[in-house]
TORZATOR-409268 format. One record per residue (C-alpha): residue number from 1; x, y, z. Coordinates in Angstrom, 3 decimals, padded with zeros to 6 digits. Layout:
N
- i / x / y / z
- NUM / X / Y / Z
...
//
This chain:
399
- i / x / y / z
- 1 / 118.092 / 114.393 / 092.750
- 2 / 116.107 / 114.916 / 095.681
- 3 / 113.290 / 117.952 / 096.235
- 4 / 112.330 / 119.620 / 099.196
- 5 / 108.664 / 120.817 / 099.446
- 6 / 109.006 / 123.457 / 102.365
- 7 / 106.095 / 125.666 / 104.046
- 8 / 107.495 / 127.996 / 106.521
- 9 / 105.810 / 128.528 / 109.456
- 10 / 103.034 / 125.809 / 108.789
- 11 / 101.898 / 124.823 / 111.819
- 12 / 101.482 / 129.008 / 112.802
- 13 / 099.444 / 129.493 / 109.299
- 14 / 097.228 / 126.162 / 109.669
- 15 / 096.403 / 127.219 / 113.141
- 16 / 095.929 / 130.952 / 112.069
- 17 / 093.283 / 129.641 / 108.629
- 18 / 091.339 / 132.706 / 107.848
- 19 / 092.986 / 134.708 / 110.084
- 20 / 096.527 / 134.972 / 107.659
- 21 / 096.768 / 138.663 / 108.523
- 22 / 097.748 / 138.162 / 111.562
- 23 / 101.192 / 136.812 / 110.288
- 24 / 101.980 / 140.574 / 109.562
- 25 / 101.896 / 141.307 / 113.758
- 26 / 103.953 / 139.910 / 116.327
- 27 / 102.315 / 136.276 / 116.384
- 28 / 103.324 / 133.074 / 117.895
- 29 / 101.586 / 129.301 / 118.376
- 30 / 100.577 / 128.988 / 122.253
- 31 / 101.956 / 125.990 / 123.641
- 32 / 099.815 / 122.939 / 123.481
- 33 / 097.422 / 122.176 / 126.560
- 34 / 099.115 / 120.347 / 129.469
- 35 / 102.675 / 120.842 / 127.945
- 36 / 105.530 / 122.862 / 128.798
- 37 / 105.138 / 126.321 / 128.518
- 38 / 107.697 / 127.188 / 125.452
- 39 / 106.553 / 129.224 / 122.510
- 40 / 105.926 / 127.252 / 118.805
- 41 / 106.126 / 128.920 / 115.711
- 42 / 106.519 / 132.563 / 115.489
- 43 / 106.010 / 135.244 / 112.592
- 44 / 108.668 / 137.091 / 111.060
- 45 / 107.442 / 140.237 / 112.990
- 46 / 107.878 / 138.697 / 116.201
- 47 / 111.543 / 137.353 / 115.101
- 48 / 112.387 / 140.872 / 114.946
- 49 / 111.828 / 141.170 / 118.606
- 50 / 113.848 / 138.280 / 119.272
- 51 / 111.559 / 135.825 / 119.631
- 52 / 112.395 / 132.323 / 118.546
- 53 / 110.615 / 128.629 / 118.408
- 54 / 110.939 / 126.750 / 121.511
- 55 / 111.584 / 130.389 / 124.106
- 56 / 109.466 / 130.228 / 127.319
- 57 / 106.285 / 132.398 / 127.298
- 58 / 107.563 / 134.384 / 129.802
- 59 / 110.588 / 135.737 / 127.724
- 60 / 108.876 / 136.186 / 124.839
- 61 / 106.259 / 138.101 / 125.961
- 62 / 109.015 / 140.086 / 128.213
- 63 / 110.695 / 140.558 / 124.575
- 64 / 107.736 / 141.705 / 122.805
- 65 / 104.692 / 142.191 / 124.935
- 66 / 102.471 / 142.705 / 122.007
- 67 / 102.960 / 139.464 / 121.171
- 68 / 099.582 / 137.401 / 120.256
- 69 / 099.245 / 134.011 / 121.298
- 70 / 097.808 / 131.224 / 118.764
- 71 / 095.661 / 128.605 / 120.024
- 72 / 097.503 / 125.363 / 118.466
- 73 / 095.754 / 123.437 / 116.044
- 74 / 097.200 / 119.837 / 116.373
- 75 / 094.688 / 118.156 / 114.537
- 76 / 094.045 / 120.446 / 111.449
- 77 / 097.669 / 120.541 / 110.629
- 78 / 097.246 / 116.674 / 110.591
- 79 / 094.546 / 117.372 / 108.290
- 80 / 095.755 / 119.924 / 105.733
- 81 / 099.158 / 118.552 / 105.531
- 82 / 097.595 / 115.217 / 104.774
- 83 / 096.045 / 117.235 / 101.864
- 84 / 099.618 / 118.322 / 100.494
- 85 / 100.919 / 114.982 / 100.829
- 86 / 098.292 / 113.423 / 098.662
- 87 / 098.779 / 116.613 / 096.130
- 88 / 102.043 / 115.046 / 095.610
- 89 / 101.487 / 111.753 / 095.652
- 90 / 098.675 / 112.332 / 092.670
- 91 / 101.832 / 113.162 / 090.080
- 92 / 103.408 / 110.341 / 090.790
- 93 / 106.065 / 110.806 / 094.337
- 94 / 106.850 / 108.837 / 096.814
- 95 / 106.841 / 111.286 / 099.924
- 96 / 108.987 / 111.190 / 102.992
- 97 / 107.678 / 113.222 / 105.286
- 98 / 108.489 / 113.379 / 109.361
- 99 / 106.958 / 116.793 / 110.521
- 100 / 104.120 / 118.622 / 108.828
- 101 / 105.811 / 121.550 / 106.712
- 102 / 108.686 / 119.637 / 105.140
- 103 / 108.528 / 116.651 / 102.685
- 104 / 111.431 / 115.197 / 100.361
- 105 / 111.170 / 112.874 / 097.121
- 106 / 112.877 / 111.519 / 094.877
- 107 / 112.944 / 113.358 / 091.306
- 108 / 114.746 / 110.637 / 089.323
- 109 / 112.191 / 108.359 / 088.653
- 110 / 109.994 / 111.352 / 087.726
- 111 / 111.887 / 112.865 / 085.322
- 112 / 110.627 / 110.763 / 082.304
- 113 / 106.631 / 111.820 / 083.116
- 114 / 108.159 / 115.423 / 083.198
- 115 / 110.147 / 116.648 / 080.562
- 116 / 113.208 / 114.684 / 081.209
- 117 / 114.965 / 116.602 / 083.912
- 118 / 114.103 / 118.046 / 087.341
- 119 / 112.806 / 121.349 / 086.569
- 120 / 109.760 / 119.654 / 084.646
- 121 / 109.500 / 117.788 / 088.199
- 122 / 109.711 / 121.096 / 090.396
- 123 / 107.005 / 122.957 / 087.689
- 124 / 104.675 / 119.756 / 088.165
- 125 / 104.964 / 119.677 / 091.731
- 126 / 104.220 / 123.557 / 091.746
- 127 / 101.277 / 123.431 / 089.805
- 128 / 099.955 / 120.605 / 092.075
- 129 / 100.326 / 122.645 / 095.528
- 130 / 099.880 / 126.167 / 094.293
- 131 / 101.546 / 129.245 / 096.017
- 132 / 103.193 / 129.408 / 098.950
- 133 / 105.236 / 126.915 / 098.855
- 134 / 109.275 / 126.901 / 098.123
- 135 / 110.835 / 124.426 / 096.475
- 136 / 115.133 / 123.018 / 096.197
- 137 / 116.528 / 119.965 / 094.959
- 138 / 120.369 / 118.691 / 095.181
- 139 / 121.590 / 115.353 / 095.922
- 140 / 121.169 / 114.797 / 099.475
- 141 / 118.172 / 115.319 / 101.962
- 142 / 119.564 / 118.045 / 103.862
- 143 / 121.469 / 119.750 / 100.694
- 144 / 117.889 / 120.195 / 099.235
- 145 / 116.372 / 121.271 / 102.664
- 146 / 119.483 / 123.912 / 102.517
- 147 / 118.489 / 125.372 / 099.152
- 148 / 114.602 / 125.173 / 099.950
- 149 / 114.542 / 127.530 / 102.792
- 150 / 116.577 / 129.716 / 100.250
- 151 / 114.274 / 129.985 / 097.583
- 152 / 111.824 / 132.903 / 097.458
- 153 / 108.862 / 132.213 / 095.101
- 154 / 108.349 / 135.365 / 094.264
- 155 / 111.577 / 135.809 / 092.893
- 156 / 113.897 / 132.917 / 091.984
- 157 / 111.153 / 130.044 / 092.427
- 158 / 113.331 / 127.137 / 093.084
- 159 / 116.981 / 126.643 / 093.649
- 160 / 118.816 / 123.579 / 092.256
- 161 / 122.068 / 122.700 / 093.356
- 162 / 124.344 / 120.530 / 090.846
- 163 / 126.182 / 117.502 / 092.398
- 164 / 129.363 / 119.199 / 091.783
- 165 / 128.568 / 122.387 / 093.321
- 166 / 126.808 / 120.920 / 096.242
- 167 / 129.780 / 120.991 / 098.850
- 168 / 130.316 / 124.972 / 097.350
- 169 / 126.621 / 125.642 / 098.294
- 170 / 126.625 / 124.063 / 101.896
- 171 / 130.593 / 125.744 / 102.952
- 172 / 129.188 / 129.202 / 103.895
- 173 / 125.795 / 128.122 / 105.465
- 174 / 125.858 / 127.874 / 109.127
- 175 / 126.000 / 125.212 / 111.256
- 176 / 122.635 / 125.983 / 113.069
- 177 / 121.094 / 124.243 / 109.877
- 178 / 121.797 / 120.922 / 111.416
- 179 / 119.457 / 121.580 / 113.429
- 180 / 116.625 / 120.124 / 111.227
- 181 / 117.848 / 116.854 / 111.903
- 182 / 116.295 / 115.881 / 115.399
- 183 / 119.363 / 113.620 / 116.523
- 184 / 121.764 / 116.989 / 115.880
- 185 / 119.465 / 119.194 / 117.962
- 186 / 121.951 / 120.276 / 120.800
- 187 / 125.126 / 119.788 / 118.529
- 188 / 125.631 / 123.382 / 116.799
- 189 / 125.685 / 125.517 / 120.465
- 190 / 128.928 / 123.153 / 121.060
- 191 / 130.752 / 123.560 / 117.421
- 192 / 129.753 / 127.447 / 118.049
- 193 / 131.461 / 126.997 / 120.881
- 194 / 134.348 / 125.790 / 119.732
- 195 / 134.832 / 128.263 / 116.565
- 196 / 133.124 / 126.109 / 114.065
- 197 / 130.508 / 127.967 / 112.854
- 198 / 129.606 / 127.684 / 109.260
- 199 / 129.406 / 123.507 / 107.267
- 200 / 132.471 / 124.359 / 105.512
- 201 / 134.385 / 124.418 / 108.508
- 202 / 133.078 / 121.631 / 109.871
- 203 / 133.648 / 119.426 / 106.408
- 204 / 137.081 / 120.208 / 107.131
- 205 / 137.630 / 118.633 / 110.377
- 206 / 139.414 / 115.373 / 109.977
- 207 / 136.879 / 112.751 / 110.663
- 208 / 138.548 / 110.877 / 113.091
- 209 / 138.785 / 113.788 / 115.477
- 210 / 135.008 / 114.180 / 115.166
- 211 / 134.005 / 110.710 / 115.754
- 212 / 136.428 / 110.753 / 118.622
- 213 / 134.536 / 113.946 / 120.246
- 214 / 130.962 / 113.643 / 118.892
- 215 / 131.022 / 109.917 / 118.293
- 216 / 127.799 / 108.797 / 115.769
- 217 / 125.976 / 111.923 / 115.791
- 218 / 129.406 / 114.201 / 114.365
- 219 / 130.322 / 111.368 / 111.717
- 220 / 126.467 / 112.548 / 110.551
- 221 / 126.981 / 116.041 / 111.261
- 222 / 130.291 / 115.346 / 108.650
- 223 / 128.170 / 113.637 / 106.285
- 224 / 125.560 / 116.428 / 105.695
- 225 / 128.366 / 119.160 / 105.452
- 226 / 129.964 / 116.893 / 102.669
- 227 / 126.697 / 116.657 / 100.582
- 228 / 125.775 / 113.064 / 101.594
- 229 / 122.559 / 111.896 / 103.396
- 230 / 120.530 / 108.486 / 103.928
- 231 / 118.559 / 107.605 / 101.216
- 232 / 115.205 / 108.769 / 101.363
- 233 / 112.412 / 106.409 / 103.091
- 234 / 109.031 / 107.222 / 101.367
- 235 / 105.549 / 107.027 / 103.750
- 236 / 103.311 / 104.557 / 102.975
- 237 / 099.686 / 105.776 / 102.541
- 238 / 097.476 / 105.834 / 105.334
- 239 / 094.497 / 103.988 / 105.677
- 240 / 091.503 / 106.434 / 106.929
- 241 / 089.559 / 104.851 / 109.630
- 242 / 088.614 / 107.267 / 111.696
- 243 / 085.450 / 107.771 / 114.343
- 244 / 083.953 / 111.556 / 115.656
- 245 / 081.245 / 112.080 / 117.931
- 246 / 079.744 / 115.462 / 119.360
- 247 / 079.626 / 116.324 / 122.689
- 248 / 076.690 / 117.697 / 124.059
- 249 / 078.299 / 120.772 / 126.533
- 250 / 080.355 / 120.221 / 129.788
- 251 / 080.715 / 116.406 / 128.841
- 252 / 082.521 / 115.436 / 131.500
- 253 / 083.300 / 112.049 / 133.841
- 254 / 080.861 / 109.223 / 132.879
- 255 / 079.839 / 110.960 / 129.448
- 256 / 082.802 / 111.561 / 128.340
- 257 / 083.939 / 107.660 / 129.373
- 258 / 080.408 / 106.285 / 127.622
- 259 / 081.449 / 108.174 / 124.671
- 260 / 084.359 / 106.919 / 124.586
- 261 / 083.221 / 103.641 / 124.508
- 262 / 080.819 / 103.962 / 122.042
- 263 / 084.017 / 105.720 / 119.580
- 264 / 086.234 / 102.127 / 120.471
- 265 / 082.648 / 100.068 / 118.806
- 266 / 082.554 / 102.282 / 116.389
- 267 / 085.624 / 101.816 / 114.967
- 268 / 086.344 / 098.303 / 115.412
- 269 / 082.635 / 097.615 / 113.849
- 270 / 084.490 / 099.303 / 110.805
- 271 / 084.761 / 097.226 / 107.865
- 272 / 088.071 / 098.962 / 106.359
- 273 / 089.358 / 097.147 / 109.870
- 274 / 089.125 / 094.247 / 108.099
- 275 / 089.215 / 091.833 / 111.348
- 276 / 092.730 / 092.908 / 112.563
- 277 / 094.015 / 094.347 / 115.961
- 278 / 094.878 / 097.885 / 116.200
- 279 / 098.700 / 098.626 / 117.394
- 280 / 098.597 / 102.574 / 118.226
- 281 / 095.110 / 104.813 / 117.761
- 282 / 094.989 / 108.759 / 117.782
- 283 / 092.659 / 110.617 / 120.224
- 284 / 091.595 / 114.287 / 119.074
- 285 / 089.298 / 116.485 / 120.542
- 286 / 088.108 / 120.050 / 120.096
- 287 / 087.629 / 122.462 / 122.653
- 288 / 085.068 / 124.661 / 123.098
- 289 / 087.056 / 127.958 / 123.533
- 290 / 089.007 / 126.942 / 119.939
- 291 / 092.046 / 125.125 / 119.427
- 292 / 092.158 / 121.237 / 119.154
- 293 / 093.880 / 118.521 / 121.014
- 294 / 095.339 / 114.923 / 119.742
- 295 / 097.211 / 112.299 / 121.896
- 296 / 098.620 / 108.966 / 119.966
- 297 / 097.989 / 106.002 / 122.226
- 298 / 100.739 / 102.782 / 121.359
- 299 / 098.782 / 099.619 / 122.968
- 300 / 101.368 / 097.514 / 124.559
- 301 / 099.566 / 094.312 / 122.442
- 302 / 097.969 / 094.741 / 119.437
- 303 / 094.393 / 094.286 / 120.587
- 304 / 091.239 / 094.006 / 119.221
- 305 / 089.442 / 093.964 / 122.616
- 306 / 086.964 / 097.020 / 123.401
- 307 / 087.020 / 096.515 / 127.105
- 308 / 090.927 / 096.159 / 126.910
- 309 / 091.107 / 099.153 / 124.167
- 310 / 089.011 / 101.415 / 126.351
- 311 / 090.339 / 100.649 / 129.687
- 312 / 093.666 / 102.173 / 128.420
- 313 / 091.899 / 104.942 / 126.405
- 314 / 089.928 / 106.267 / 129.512
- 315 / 093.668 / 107.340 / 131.309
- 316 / 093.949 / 109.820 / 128.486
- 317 / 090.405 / 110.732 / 127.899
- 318 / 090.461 / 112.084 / 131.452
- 319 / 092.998 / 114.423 / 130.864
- 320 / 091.494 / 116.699 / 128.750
- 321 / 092.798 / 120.128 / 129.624
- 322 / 089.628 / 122.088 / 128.490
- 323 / 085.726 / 121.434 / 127.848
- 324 / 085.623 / 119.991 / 123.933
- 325 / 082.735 / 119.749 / 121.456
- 326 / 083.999 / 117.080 / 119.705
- 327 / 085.791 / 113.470 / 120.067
- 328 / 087.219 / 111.249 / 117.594
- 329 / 089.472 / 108.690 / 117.071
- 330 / 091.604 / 107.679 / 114.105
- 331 / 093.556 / 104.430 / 114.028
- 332 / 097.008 / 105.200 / 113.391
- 333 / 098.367 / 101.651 / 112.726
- 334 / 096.666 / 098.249 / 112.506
- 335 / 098.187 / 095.183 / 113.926
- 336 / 097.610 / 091.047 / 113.363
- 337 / 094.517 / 089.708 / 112.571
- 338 / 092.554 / 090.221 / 116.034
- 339 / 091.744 / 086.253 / 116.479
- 340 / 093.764 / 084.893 / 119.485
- 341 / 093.041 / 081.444 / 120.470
- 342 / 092.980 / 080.952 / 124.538
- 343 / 095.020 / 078.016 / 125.333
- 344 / 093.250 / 074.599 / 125.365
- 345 / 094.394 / 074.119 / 128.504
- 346 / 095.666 / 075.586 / 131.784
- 347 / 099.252 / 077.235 / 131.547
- 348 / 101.961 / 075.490 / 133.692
- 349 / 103.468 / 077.095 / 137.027
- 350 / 106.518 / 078.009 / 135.188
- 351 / 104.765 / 079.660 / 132.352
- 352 / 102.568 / 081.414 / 135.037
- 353 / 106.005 / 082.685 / 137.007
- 354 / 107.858 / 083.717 / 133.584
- 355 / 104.654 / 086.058 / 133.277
- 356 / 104.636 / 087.325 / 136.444
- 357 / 108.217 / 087.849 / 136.460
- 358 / 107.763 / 089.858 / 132.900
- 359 / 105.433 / 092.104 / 134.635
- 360 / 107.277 / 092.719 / 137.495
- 361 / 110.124 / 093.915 / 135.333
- 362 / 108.559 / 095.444 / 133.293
- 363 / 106.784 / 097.934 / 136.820
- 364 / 110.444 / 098.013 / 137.946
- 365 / 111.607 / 099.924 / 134.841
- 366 / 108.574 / 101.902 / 134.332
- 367 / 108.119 / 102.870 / 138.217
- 368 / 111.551 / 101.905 / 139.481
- 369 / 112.956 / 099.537 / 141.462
- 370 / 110.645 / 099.553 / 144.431
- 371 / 107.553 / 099.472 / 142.398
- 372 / 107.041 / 096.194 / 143.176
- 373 / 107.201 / 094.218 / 146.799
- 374 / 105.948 / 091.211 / 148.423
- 375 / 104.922 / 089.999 / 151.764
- 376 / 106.604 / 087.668 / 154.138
- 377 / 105.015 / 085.952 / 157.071
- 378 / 107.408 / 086.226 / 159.825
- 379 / 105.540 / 085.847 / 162.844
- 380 / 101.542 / 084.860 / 162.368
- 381 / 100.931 / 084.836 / 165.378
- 382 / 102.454 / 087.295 / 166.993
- 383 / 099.526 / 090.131 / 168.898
- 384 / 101.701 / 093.007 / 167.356
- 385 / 100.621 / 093.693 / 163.735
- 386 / 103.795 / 095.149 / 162.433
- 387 / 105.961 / 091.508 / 163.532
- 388 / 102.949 / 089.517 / 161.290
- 389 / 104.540 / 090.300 / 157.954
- 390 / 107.064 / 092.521 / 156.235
- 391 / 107.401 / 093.860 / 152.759
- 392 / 110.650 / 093.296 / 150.454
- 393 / 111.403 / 093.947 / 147.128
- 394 / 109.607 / 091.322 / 144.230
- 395 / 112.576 / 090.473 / 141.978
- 396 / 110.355 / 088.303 / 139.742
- 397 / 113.207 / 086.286 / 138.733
- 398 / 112.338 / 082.902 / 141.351
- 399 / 108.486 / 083.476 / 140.740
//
């Protein structure tokens, strides 16, 4: 059996902390700096108005124009979700978890610590995390999402569904619950469309016809109406190495940069680093006005150079949308041991041209095709500059 550990509206309630009472008003989580304006979570009084995850601002507020904006708090829903996670990790789980709010394990190999079947499983994981939080197990992934997000604490506590009763449960539910699979995102507008609207339906469909018209994403679709899922893939823990330095005020330009710099030292003087390279690090900051900001940086080597490290750092330092008090950096996943031996000796033309011609492929498909050129001597010595030389496109593939 697998159990869902759901918190609705997480991201709104970690961003709101004290503030909880605002969930009773018309509330919703202000898009993130720099990003697209488009509403994030919303309370159930704003719902009521017709407001709904992912609207533009402008039609939200046009629905409901006592609606209160959230600053978004990226980095402490990092934090405090981090803090369930190891909740239920301490009895024993191995936790999947892709988006804070939502995490799945697997009860089976719990069941002899508690009691011998999955309710002693679902009581120990609800005395770990406290209130709040609503619990379902079936199955399948999804079939325990599915009963999670229909269990009420307060009244029923959690909802198990039987493997025999699992395809019952899922028939009337509709199909909008794919939805919480991000490869199914656009796929119930078109079954509404076409007068499928609840999983039973859609189990129904002969799966040849779906694969035919939906290809791999309805043959999943068909999967999770039937009951069936992937298996689960639990996290590994992370390993905490993590750097924060206060900004004096309006830190700005070549502060912000030296700071910066002295974050990147920090962390690879860190001796959890254990001498490797660092493949992807996490940039946070928090802003003055409230509200915090984090950016995950994949290096395109893992490196375990500061110059190199910080020249690609500084891009996205820059872009700060707002004054911020604070700056940190967290690594996010370490790479080979950082010692790479320069060659003895130097590399051959054809090594030097397979480079080049890496890296001019590689500008073509980033920038497209005209991204990168190279000059031609046509006439030296001609008087008229333009006749000199002309520019045509660098294929990379003859050096």
């Amino acid at each position: 059996m697998v159990i869902c550990v759901l918190y609705p509206r997480f991201e709104l309630v970690a961003a709101l902390g004290d503030r909880g009472t605002l969930l009773a008003a018309p509330a919703a989580l202000a898009p993130e700096a720099g990003r697209e304006q488009l509403a994030g979570e919303v309370s159930a009084a704003a719902e009521a108005f017709g407001v709904v995850r992912g609207m533009r601002l402008g039609e939200a507020l046009s629905r409901c124009p006592e609606l209160r904006l959230v600053p978004p708090d990226p980095q402490g829903v990092r934090e405090l979700w981090g803090t369930i996670l190891d909740r239920l990790e301490a009895i024993g789980a191995a936790v999947e978890s892709d988006r804070a709010g939502v995490a799945f394990l697997d009860a089976d190999g719990l069941q002899g610590l508690y009691g011998g079947d999955v309710q002693g499983v679902l009581a120990a994981a609800r005395r770990a995390l406290g209130r709040g939080v609503r619990l379902g197990a079936a199955p399948s992934r999804f079939a325990a999402h599915a009963a999670a997000l229909r269990a009420r604490p307060r009244r029923t506590g959690a909802i198990v569904v039987d493997e025999r009763e699992v395809r019952r449960f899922l028939a009337p539910l509709p199909v909008a619950l794919l939805r919480s699979r991000p490869e199914l995102q656009s796929l119930p507008e078109i079954l509404d469309q076409l007068g499928v609207r609840t999983l039973g339906e859609l189990a129904g469909l002969p799966s040849r016809a779906v694969a035919e018209r939906f290809g791999h994403p309805g043959l999943l679709a068909l999967d999770l109406a039937g009951g069936r899922d992937t298996p689960l893939d639990p996290r590994r823990p992370p390993e905490p190495v993590m750097e924060k330095l206060e900004l004096p005020e309006a830190a700005s330009g070549q502060q912000l940069e030296r700071a910066l710099e002295l974050l990147v030292a920090r962390l690879l003087a860190r001796r959890e680093r254990r001498g490797r390279s660092l493949r992807a690090v996490a940039m946070s900051a928090r802003f003055v006005a409230g509200g915090t900001w984090r950016a995950t940086v994949t290096l395109r080597r893992p490196s375990a150079d500061a110059g190199g490290i910080n020249l690609v750092l500084k891009s996205r330092v820059t872009q700060l949308p707002a004054p911020a008090d604070s700056l940190a950096l967290e690594v996010e996943a370490f790479g080979p041991p950082g010692h790479v031996q320069e060659a003895l000796v130097e590399e051959r033309g054809e090594v030097r041209r397979a480079r080049l011609g890496e890296a001019v492929r590689q500008a073509r498909q980033a920038a497209g095709a005209e991204a990168a050129m190279r000059v031609l001597e046509m006439d030296p010595e001609s008087r008229i500059p333009e006749r000199r030389a002309v520019l045509s496109p660098f294929l990379g593939d003859d050096g």
